[in-house]
C-alpha positions as CSV (number, residue, x, y, z in Angstrom):
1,X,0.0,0.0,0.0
2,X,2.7,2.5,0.4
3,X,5.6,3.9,-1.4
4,X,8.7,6.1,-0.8
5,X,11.8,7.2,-1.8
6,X,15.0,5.4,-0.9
7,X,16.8,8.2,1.5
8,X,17.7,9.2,3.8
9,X,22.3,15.4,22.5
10,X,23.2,17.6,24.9
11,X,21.3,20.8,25.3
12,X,17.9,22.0,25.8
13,X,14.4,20.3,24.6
14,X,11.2,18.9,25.9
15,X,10.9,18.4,29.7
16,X,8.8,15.6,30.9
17,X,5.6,17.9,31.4
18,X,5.6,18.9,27.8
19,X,6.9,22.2,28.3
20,X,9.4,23.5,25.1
21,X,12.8,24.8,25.8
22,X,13.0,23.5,29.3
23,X,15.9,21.4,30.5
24,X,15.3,17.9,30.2
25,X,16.6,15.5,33.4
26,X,19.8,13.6,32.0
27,X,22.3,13.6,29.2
28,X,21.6,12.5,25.6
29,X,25.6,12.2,24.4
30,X,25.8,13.9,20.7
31,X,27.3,11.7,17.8
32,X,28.0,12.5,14.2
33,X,24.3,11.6,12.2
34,X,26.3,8.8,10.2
35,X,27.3,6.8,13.6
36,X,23.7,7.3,15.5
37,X,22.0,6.0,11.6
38,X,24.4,3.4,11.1
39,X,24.0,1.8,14.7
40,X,20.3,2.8,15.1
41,X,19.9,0.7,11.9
42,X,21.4,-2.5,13.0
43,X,20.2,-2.7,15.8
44,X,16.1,-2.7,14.4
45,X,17.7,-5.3,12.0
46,X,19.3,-7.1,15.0
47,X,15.4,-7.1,16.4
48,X,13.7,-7.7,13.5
49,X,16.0,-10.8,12.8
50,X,15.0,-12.0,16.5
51,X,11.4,-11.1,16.0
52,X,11.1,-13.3,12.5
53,X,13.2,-16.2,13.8
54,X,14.8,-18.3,11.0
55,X,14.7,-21.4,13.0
56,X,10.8,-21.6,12.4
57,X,10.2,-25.1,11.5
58,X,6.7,-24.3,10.0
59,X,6.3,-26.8,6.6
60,X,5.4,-23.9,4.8
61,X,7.7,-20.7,3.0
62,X,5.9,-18.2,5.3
63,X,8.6,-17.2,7.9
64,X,11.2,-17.5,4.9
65,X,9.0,-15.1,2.5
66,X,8.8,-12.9,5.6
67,X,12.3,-12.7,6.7
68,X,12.7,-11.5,2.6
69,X,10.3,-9.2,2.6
70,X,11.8,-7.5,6.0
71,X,15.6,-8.4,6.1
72,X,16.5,-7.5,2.4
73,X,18.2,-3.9,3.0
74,X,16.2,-0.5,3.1
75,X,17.0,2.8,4.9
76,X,15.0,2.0,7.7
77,X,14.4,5.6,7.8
78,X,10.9,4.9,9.6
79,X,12.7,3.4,12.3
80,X,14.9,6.1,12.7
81,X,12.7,8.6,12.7
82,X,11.0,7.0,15.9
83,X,14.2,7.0,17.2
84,X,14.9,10.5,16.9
85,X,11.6,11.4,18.6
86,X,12.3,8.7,20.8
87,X,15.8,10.1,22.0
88,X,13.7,13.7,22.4
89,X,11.6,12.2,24.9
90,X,14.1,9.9,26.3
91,X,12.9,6.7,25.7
92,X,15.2,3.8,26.2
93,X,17.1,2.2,23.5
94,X,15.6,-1.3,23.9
95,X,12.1,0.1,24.0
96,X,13.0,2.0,20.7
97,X,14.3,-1.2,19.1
98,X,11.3,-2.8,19.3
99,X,9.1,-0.1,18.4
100,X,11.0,0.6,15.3
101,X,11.4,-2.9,14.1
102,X,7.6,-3.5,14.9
103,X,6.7,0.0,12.1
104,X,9.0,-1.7,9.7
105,X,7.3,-4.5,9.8
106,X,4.3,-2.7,8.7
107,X,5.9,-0.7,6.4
108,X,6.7,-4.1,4.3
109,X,3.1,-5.3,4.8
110,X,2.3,-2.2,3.0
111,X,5.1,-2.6,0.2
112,X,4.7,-6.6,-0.7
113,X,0.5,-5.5,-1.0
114,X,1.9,-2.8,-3.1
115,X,3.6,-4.8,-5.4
116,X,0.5,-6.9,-5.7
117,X,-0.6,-7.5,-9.1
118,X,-3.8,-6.2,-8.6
119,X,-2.3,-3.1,-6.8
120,X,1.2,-2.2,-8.4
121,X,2.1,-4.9,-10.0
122,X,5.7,-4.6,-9.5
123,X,8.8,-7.2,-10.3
124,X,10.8,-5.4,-8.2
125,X,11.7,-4.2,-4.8
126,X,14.9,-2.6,-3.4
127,X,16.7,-4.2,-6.5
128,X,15.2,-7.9,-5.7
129,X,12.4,-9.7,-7.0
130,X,9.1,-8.7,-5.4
131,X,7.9,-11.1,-2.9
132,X,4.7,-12.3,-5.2
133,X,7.2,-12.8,-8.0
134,X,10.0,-15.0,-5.5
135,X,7.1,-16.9,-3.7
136,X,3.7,-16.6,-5.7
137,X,1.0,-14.4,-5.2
138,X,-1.1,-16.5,-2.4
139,X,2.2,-16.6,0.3
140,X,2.8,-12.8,-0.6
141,X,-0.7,-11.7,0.3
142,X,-0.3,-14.0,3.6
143,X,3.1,-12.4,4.4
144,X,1.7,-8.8,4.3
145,X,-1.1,-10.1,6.7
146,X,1.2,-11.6,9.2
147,X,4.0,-8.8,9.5
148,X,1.1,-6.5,10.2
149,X,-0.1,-9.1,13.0
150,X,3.4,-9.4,14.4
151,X,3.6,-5.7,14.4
152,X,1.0,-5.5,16.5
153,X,2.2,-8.2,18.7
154,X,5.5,-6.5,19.3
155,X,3.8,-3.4,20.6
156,X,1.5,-5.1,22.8
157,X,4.1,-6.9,24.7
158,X,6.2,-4.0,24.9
159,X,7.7,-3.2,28.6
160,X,5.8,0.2,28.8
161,X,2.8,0.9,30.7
162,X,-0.3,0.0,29.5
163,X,-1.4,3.1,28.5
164,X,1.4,3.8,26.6
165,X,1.2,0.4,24.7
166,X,-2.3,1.3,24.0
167,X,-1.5,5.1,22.6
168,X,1.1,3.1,20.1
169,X,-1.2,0.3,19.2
170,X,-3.8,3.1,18.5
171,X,-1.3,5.3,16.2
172,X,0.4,2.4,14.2
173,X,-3.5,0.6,13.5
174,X,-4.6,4.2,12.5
175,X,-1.6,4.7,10.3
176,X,-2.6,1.7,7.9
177,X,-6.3,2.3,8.3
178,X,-8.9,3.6,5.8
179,X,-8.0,7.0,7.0
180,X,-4.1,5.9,6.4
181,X,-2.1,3.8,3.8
182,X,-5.4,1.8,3.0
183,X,-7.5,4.5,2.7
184,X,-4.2,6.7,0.4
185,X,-4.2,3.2,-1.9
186,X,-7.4,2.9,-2.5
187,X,-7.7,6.6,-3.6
188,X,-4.5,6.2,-5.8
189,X,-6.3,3.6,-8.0
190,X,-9.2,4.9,-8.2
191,X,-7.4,7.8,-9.9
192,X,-5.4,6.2,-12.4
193,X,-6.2,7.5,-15.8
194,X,-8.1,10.4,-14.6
195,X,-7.2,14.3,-14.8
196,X,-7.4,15.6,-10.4
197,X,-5.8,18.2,-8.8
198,X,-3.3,18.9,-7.5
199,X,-4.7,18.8,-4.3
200,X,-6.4,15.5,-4.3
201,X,-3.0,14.4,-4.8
202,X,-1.7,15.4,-2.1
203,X,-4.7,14.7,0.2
204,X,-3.8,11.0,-1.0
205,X,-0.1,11.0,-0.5
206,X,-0.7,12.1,3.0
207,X,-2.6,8.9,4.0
208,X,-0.4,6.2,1.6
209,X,3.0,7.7,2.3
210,X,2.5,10.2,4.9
211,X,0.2,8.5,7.7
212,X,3.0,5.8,8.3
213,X,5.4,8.7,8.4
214,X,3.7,11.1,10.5
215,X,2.8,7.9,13.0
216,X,6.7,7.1,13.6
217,X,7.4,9.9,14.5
218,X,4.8,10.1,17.2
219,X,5.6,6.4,18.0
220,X,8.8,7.3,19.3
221,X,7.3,9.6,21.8
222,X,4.3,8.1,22.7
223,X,6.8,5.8,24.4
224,X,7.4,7.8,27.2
225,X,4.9,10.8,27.1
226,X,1.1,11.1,26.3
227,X,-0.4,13.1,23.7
228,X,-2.5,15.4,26.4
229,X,-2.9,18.8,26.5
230,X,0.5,19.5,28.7
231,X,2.1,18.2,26.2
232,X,-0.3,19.9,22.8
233,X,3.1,22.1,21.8
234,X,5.2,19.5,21.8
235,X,2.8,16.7,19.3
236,X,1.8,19.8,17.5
237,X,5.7,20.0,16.4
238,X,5.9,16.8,16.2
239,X,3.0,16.4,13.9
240,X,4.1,19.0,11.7
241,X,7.4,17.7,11.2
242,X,6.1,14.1,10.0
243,X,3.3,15.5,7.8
244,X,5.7,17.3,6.2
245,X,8.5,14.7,6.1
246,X,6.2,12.3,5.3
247,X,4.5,14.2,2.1
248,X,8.0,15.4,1.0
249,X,9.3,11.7,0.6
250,X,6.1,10.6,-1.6
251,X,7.0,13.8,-4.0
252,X,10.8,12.8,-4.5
253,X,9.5,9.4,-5.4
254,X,7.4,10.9,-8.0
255,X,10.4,12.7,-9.2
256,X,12.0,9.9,-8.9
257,X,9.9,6.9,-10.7
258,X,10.1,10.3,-13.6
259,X,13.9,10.2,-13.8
260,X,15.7,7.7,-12.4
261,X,17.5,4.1,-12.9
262,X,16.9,0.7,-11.3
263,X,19.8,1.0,-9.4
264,X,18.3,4.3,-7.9
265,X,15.0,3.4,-7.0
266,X,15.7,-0.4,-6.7
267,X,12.4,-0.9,-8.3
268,X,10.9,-0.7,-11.9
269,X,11.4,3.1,-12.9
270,X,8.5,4.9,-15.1
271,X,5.8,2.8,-13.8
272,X,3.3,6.0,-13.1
273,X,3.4,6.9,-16.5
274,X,2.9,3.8,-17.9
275,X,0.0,3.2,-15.7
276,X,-1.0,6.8,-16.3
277,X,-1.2,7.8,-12.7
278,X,-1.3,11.4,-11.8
279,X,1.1,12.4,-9.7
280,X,3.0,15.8,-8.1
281,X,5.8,15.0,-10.4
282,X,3.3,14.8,-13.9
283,X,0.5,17.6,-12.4
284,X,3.4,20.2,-11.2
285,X,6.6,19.3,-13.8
286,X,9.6,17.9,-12.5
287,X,11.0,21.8,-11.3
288,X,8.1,22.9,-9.8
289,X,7.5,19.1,-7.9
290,X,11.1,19.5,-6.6
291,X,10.9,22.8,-5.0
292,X,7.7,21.7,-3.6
293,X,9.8,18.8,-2.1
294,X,12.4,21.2,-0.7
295,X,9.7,23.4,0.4
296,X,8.1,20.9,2.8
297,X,11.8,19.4,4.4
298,X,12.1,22.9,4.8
299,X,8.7,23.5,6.9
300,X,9.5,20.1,8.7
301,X,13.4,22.1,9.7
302,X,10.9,25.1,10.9
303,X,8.3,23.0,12.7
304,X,10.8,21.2,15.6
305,X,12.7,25.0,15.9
306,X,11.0,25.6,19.0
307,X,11.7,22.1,20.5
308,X,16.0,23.1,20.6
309,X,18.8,20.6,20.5
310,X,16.5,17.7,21.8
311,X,15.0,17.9,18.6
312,X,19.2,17.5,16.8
313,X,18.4,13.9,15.3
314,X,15.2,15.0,13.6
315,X,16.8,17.8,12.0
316,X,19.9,15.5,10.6
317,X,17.4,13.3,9.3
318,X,15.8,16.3,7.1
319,X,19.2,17.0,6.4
320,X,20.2,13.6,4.3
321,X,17.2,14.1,2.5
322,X,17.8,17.6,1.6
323,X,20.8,15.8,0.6
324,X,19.6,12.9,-1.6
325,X,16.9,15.6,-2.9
326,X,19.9,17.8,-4.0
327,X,21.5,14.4,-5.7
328,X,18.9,12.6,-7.2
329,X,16.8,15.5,-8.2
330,X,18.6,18.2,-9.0
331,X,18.0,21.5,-10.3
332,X,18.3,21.6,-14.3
């Protein structure tokens, strides 16, 4: 169901009443982006391999076609995104871990029932062969039903408080709903080969790209503080920033699938056109859909301003996509 590009503590920040820009108990030590991605990565691998056991002795391919569909590379940039929140709230690594391999489990539910034939139809993913195409159609459909169950699963035996696992079971079911990825999908092909606007576009990359986005962001703080009114400033930042992430990554993929190679996108390039589905990138032209990309990373940077240094790994997130942006896309 959902698409995306394939990108990208010391000081002041949120205090545990939801205050901005008041000292925060503790030390969050600062590292170079590249060392906190790199490790933050491995270690959701590390979880996810534990999570997806290999030494399943089911008499079926499930686990294996599940393990492939997870384990096959990817930025994990979901997962570290609800890391960065999560270090802003102070949330402990371990719970973090599990949290962010528990979203990327959902967000390959939503990519091997992309590549569906009756959704996508794609041969492709991350430079492999698509999970339908590796282990048929009926196992891939079952795959994206059980990662979305063991996502679930994960965050409901989390060592949180209840109310806490409740407020993540809530956001990540919400995130894949009809008002989320299933609702954005179903909107996308009802479009294809019809003239919308612009808006409409967007309204639908904000639930298929952006929902999943937006929720792991708020994922990695709902760990250790609730969404109440003492804390409205700081989800209201926090909700800006992953709307805005979120729809900025769906509009470099559409720039992307315009003008890129395989080896890029790791998928089939030029498939919107050829199935003659609107997007930012054929509504807006490939300028206009770029600066609109740079636009929104750049009201994501202005969104966590208020929330200080706390809010440091958020920020060098936007900042390797402002990178690949400038890369991959650049201006003519």
């Amino acid at each position: 169901m959902q698409t995306g590009s394939r990108q990208f503590e010391q000081g002041i920040g949120v205090c545990a009443l939801g205050g901005l820009g008041a000292p925060v108990h503790g030390e969050i030590g600062r590292l170079p982006p590249e060392i906190w991605m790199q490790d933050g990565a491995k270690r959701v691998e590390q979880a996810l391999a534990r999570r997806l056991c290999a030494e399943y002795d089911g008499e079926t391919e499930l686990m294996e076609a599940m393990r492939y569909a997870t384990l096959q590379g990817g930025k994990r940039t979901r997962a570290l995104l609800c890391m960065a929140a999560g270090a802003l709230a102070g949330t402990s690594a371990h719970v973090l871990d599990e949290v962010g391999a528990a979203i990327e489990m959902m967000h390959a539910c939503t990519l091997v029932h992309d590549d569906l034939p009756a959704m996508d139809d794609d041969v492709l993913r991350r430079g492999l062969p698509t999970v339908h195409v590796k282990f048929g159609e009926a196992t891939a459909i079952l795959v994206g039903d059980a990662l979305q169950a063991h996502a679930f699963m994960i965050l409901a035996s989390l060592e949180t408080p209840s109310d806490h696992r409740i407020a993540l079971v809530r956001e990540l079911a919400q995130a894949v709903s009809a008002e989320g990825a299933a609702g954005g999908q179903a909107m996308d092909l009802s479009l294809v080969g019809k003239h919308v606007e612009l808006d409409k576009i967007v309204a639908m990359h904000r639930m298929k790209c952006g929902a999943l986005v937006r929720a792991s962001v708020r994922m990695g703080a709902l760990c250790a503080i609730s969404d109440d009114a003492a804390h409205a400033p700081l989800y209201c930042a926090l909700d800006r920033y992953g709307a805005c992430f979120g729809l900025a990554l769906q509009v470099i993929d559409d720039i992307l699938d315009a003008t890129a190679d395989i080896a890029t996108l790791g998928k089939t390039p030029g498939k919107d056109a050829a199935a003659q589905k609107p997007t930012c990138a054929s509504i807006m032209g490939l300028q206009a859909a770029r600066q609109f990309a740079s636009d929104l990373l750049r009201d994501a940077g202005e969104a966590i301003v208020p929330l200080g240094l706390r809010a440091e790994r958020l920020a060098q997130i936007l900042q390797r996509a402002n990178a690949f942006l400038f890369k991959h896309a650049p201006c003519a």
